[in-house]
C-alpha positions in Angstrom: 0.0 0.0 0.0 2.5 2.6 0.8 4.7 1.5 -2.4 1.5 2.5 -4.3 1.0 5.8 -2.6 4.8 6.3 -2.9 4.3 5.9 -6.8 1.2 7.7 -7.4 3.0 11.1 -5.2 6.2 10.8 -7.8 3.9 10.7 -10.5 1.8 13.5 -9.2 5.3 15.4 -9.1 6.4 14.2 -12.5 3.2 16.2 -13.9 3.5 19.1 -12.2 7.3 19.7 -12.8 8.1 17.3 -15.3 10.7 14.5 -14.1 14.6 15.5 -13.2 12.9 19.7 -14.1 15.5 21.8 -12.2 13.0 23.3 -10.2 11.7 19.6 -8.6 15.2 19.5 -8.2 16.0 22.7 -6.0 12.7 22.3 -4.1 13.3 18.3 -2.7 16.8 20.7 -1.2 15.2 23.2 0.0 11.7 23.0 1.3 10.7 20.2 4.1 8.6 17.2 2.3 5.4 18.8 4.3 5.9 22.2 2.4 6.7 20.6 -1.0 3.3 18.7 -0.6 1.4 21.9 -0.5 2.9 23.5 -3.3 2.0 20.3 -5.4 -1.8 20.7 -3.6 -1.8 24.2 -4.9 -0.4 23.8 -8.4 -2.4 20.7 -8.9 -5.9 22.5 -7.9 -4.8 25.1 -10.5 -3.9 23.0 -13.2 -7.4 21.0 -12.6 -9.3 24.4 -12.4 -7.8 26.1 -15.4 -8.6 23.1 -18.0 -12.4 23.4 -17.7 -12.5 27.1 -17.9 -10.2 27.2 -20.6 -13.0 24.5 -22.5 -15.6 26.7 -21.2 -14.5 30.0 -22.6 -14.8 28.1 -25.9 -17.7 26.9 -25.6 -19.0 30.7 -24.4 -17.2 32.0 -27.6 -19.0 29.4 -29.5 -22.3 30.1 -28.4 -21.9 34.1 -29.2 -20.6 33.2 -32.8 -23.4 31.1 -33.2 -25.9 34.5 -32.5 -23.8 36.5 -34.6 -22.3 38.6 -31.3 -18.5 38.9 -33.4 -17.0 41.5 -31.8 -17.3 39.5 -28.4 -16.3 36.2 -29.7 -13.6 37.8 -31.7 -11.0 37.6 -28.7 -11.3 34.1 -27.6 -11.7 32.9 -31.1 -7.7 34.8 -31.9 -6.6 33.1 -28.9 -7.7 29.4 -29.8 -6.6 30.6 -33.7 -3.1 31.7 -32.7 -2.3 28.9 -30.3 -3.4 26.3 -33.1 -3.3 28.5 -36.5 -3.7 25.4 -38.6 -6.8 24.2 -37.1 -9.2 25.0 -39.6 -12.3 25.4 -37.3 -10.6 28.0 -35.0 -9.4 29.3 -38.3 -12.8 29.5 -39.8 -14.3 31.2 -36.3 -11.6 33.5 -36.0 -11.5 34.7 -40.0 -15.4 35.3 -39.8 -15.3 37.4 -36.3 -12.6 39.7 -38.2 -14.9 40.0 -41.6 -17.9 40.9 -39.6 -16.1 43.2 -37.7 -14.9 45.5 -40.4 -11.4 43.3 -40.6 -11.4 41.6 -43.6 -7.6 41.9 -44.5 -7.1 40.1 -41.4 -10.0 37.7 -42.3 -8.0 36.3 -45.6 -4.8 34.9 -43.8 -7.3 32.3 -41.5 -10.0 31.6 -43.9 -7.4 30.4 -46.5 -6.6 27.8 -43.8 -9.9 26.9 -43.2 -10.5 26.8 -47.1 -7.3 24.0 -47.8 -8.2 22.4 -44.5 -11.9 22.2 -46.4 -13.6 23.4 -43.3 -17.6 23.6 -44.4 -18.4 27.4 -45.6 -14.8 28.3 -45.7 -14.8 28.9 -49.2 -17.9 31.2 -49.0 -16.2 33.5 -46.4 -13.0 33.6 -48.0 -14.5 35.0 -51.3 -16.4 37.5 -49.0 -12.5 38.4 -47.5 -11.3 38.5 -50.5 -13.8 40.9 -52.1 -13.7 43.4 -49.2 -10.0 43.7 -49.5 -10.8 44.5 -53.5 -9.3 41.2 -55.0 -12.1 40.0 -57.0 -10.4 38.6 -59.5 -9.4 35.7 -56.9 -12.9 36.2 -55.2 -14.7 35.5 -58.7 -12.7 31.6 -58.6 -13.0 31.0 -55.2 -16.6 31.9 -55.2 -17.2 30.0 -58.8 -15.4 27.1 -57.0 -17.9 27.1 -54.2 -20.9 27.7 -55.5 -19.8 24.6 -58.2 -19.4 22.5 -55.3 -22.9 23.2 -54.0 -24.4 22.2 -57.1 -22.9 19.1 -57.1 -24.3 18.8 -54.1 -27.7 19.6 -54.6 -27.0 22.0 -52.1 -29.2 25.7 -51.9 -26.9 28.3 -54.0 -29.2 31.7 -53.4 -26.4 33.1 -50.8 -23.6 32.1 -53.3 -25.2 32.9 -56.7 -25.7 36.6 -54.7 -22.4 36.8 -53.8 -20.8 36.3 -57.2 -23.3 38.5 -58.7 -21.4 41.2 -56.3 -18.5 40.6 -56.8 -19.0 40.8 -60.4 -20.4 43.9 -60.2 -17.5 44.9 -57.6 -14.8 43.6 -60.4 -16.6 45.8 -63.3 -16.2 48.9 -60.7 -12.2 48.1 -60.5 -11.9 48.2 -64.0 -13.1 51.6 -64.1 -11.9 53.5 -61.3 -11.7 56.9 -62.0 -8.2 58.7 -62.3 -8.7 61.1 -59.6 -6.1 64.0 -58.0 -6.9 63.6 -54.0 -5.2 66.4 -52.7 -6.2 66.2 -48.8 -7.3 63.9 -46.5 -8.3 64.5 -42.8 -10.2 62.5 -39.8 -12.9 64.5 -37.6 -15.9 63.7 -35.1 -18.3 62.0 -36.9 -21.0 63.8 -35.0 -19.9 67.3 -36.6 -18.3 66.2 -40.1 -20.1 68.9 -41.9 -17.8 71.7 -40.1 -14.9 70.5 -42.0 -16.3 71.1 -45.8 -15.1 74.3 -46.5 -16.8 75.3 -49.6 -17.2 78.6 -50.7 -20.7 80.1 -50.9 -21.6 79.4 -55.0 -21.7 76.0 -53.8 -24.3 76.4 -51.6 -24.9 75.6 -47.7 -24.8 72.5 -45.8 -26.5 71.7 -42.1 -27.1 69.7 -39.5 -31.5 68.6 -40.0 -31.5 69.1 -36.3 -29.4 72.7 -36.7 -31.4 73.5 -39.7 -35.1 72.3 -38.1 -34.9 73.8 -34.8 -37.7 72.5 -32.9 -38.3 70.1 -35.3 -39.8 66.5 -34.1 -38.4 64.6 -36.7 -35.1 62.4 -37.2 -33.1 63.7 -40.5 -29.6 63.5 -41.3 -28.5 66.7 -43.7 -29.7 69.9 -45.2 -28.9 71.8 -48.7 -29.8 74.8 -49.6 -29.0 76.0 -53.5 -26.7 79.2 -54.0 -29.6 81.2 -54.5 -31.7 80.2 -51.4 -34.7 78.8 -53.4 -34.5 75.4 -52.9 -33.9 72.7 -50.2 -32.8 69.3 -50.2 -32.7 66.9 -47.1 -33.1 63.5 -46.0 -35.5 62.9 -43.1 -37.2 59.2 -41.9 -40.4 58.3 -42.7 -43.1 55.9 -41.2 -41.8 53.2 -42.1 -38.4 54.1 -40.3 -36.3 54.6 -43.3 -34.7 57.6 -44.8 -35.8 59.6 -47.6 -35.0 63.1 -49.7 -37.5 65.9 -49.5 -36.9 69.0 -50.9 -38.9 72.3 -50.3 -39.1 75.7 -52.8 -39.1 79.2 -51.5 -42.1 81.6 -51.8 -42.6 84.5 -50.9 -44.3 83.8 -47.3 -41.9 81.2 -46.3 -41.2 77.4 -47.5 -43.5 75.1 -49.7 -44.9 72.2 -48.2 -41.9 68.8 -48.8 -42.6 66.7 -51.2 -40.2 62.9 -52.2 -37.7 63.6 -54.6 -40.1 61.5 -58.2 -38.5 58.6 -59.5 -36.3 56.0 -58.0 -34.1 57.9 -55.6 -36.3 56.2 -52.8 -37.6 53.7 -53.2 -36.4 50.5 -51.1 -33.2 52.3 -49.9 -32.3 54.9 -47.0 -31.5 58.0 -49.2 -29.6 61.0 -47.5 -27.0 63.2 -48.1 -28.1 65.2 -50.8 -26.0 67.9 -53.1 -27.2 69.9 -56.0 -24.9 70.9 -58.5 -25.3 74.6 -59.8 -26.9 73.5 -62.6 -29.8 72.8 -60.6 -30.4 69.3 -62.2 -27.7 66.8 -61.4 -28.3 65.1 -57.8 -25.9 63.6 -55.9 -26.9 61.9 -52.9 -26.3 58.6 -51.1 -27.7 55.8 -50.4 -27.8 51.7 -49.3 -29.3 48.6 -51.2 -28.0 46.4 -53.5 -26.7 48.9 -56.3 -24.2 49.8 -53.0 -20.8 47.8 -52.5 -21.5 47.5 -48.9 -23.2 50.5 -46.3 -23.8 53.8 -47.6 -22.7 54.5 -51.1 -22.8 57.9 -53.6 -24.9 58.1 -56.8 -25.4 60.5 -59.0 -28.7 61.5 -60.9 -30.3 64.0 -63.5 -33.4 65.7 -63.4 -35.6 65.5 -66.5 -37.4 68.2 -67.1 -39.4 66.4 -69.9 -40.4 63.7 -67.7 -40.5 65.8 -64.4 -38.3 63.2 -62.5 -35.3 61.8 -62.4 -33.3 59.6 -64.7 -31.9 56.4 -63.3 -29.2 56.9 -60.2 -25.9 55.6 -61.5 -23.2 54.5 -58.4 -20.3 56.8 -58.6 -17.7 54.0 -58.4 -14.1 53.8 -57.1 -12.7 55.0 -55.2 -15.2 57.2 -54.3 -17.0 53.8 -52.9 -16.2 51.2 -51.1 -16.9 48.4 -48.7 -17.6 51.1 -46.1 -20.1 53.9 -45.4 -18.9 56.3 -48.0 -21.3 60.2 -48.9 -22.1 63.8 -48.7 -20.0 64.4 -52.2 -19.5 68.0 -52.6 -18.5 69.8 -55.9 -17.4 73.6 -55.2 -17.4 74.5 -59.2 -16.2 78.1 -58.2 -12.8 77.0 -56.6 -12.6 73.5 -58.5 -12.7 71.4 -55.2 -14.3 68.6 -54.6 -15.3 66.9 -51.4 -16.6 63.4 -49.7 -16.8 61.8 -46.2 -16.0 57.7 -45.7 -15.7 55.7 -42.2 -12.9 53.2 -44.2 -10.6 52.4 -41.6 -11.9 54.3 -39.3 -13.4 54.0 -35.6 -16.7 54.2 -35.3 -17.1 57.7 -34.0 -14.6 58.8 -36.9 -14.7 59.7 -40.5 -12.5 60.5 -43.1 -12.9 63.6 -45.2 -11.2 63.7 -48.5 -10.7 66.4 -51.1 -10.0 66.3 -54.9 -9.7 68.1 -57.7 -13.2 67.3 -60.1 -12.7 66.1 -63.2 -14.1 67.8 -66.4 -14.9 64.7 -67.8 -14.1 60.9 -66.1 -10.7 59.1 -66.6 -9.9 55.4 -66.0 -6.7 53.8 -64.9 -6.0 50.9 -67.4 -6.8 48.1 -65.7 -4.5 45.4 -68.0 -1.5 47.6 -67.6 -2.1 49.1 -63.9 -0.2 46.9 -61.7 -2.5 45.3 -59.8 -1.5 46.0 -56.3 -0.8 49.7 -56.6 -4.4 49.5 -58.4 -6.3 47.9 -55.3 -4.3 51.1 -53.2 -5.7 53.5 -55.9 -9.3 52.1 -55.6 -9.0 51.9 -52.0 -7.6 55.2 -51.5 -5.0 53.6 -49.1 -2.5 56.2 -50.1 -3.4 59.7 -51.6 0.2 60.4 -52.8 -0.4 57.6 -55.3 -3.2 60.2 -57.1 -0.4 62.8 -57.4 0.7 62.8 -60.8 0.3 66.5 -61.3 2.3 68.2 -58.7 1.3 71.4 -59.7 -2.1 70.5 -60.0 -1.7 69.4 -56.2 0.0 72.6 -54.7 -2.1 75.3 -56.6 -5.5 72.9 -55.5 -3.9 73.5 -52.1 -3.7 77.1 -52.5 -7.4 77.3 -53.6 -8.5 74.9 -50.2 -6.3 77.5 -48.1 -7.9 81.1 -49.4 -11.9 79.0 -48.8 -10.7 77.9 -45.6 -9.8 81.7 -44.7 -12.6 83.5 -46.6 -10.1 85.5 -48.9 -10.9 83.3 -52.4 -11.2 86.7 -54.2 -9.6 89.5 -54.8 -11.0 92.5 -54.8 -10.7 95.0 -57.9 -8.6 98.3 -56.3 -11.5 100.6 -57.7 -14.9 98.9 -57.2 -16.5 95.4 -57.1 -18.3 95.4 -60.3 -20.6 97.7 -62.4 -24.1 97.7 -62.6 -26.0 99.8 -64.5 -29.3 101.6 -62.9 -30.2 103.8 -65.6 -28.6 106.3 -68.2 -28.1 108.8 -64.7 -27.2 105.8 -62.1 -24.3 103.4 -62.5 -23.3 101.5 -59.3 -19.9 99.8 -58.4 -20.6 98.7 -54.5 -23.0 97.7 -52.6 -23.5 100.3 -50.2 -24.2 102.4 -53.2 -27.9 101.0 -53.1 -30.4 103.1 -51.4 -32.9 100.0 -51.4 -32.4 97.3 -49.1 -34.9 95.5 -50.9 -32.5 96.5 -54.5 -29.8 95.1 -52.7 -31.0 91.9 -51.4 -32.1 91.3 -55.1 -29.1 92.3 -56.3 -27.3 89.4 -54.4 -29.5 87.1 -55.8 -28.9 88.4 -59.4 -25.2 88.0 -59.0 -25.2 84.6 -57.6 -27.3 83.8 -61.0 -24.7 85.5 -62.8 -22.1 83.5 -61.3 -24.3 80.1 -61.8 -25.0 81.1 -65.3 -21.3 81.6 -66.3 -20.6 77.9 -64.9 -23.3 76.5 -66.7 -22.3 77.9 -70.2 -19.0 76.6 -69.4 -20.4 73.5 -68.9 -22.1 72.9 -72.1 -19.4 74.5 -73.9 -17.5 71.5 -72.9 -20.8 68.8 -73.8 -20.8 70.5 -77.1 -17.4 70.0 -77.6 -17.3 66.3 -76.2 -20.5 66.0 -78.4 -18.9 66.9 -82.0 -15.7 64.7 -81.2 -18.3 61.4 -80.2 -19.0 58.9 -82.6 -22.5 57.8 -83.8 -23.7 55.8 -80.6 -22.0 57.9 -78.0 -23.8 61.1 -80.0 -27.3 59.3 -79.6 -26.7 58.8 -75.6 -25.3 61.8 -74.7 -28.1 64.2 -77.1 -30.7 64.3 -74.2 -28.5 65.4 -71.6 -27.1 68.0 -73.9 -30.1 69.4 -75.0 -31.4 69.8 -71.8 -28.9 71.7 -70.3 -29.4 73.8 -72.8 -32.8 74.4 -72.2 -31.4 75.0 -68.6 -28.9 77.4 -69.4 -31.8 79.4 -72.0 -34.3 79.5 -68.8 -31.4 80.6 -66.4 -30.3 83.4 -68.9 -34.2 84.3 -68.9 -34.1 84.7 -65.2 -31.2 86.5 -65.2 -32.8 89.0 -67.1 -35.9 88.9 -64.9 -33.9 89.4 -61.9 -32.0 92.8 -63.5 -35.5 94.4 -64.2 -36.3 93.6 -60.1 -33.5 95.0 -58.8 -33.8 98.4 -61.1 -37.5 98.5 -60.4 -36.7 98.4 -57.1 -33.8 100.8 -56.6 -35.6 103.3 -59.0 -38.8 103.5 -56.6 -36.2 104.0 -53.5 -34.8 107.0 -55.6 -37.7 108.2 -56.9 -39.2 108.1 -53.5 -36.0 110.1 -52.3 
């Protein structure tokens, strides 16, 4: 009996420090028999108590994957991945907890060992990595691959055939990404991201719905108001709790009633964000659904004035999308600045504002020649350097953000601001030279037509020109759009007119009245 006690204590030691271990050796010389045998209680009891809560953290983990709780998963998942990175279930686990926590370039490294260890629904997740990280060339096979397997299979393929259809549509996106010169980016409070546009005033206001709609019971997201303060645009949620674009035109005793932006801005999507261009047709605005990459995503429309709606929203593409919440695009024609907020990489009480030069016309990077990682960083946006071709372009860009940000954009003529003609006895040159407030207030509107006038004449100018140089086809597409902005530019010339016989109507009854 005591032999067998004797064995089963040496054993109990030969567990705890491992046989001939230097410290079994220092303790049996230093520490009486009696102390060594509770230090071996102690250890044991931790040892014993350790291996079920270890098995029972996984098993928590497990249960919270299973509900779709990622984020809380995610750190017991990395712990059983990284202590066993070729076990494809803890690979599997841990690759999905990073994808559905905005991580999916760390999601790629695990799921392609859960994909060669054929771990069930590896392969789905993978192309899902894959295609948030903007390789869907190799999302397209994996995905093909899967999706083939589950028709051998007899297998359901509705979440698969969706899939491919997106990345697909993802793929067409990155071989058109538009050549664009970012010359800025910055991160601010998400809360107050409207404070760091710093447009000048051609290119209308931008609020807060809650700033804008003091008082206001509602739930809306942002305001704009045109150049000439006629016309708002703003997203606001309806009854059935999702967002929508309104927009309201000014008369003469206040606001008209809101009415839905007509056509197909909003239907089935939240819509929000909305920017009029100074041509007072072309919409951009963002919005969710499946025309999105993922989130929140820009798209740009045209009002049709034949039709009185608007044509079909088109997404804006990369890299002005992405995977991530991406909107409120800006275009200050005056100063030639252009302007978007995304949360890509970015907490979630951040967002990144970026600024770029607009282009005249839109230019793609070559997707056959473009190597393809510096491609996937262009799309991406991971580095704005990468856009600066034009160094030039860049600094004097830079110049134009500066004078906005400090109110001095303009210079002002050393003998008067401009001339404006009362009558054959009046000619004015400033604006205190008005004696009618009511003159002058019209007279700010006037110029701000002016000013919207001159960009819109530049505008088709450059459609005419784009038009003579297109072939047959691209002539037949592009004749509607021309030929309504030049009904656009005729009816703004008309009210141009209109709004010079108010202001000297007005200015001669304050001097007649004198």
């Amino acid at each position: 009996m005591q032999k067998n006690e004797l064995k089963k204590k040496r054993r109990r030691e030969e567990i705890l420090f491992g046989r001939n271990s230097y410290l079994w050796t220092r303790m049996t010389k230093e520490f009486s028999p009696m102390k060594i045998l509770k230090i071996q209680i102690c250890l044991l009891a931790l040892a014993l108590a350790s291996l079920p809560a270890f098995s029972q953290t996984l098993s928590q983990a497990r249960a919270l994957y299973a509900k779709g709780d990622y984020a809380q998963a995610k750190p017991v998942m990395e712990r059983f991945y990284k202590s066993q990175p070729a076990n494809g279930n803890y690979s599997l686990w841990y690759g999905v907890c990073c994808l559905e926590t905005g991580d999916a370039e760390r999601a790629v490294k695990p799921l392609e060992t859960a994909v060669k260890r054929r771990v069930k629904s590896g392969q789905y997740h993978l192309a899902r990595a894959y295609d948030g990280t903007y390789r869907y060339a190799e999302a397209e096979e994996v995905c093909a691959d899967y999706l083939a397997d589950l028709k051998r299979l007899r297998r359901p393929t509705a979440a698969a055939d969706s899939l491919l259809a997106d990345i697909r549509s993802h793929l067409r996106m990155m071989k058109g990404v538009e050549r664009v010169c970012v010359i800025d980016s910055f991160v601010c409070d998400k809360q107050r991201f409207l404070d760091a546009y710093q447009t000048g005033p051609e290119a209308g206001t931008l609020s807060f719905y809650a700033d804008y709609f003091k008082d206001n019971s509602h739930t809306g997201g942002t305001v704009y108001e045109n150049e000439l303060g006629s016309k708002l645009y703003y997203s606001e949620m309806q009854p059935d709790s999702t967002f929508a674009i309104l927009t309201r035109s000014k008369l003469l005793d206040g606001w008209s009633k809101a009415t839905p932006l007509p056509g197909s801005i909003n239907e089935g999507v939240n819509a929000g964000y909305p920017f009029v261009m100074g041509d007072g047709t072309t919409l951009y605005y963002a919005a969710d659904g499946p025309a999105a990459m993922g989130g929140l995503d820009i798209f740009v429309t045209r009002y049709n004035t034949n039709t009185g709606s608007y044509l079909v929203p088109e997404n804006v593409g990369m890299p002005f999308n992405s995977p991530y919440n991406d909107y409120m695009y800006v275009i200050d024609e005056y100063n030639n600045l252009g302007w978007f907020a995304s949360d890509r990489y970015q907490p979630a009480d951040s967002v990144c504002i970026y600024v770029f030069i607009p282009n005249a016309s839109k230019q793609v990077y070559d997707y056959e020649t473009t190597d393809k990682e510096t491609l996937r960083s262009l799309a991406s946006l991971r580095g704005i350097s990468l856009t600066w071709t034009d160094k030039t372009l860049v600094d004097e860009a830079r110049q134009r953000l500066d004078a906005v940000a400090e109110g001095g954009k303009r210079e002002k003529k050393p003998t008067h601001d401009f001339e404006f003609i009362i009558n054959d006895q009046y000619t004015y040159h400033q604006a205190s030279d008005f004696r009618s407030p009511q003159a002058k207030a019209l007279f700010d509107q006037y110029r701000r037509l002016e000013q919207t006038l001159r960009l819109q004449r530049e505008k088709l100018d450059k459609a005419r020109q784009k038009y003579a140089a297109a072939g047959t086809k691209e002539r037949n597409d592009m004749a509607p759009a021309v030929l309504d902005l030049e009904r656009h530019v005729l009816k703004l010339g008309q009210d141009r007119e209109q709004a010079v016989r108010a202001v000297r109507k007005a200015e001669l009854e304050a001097l007649g009245s004198n």
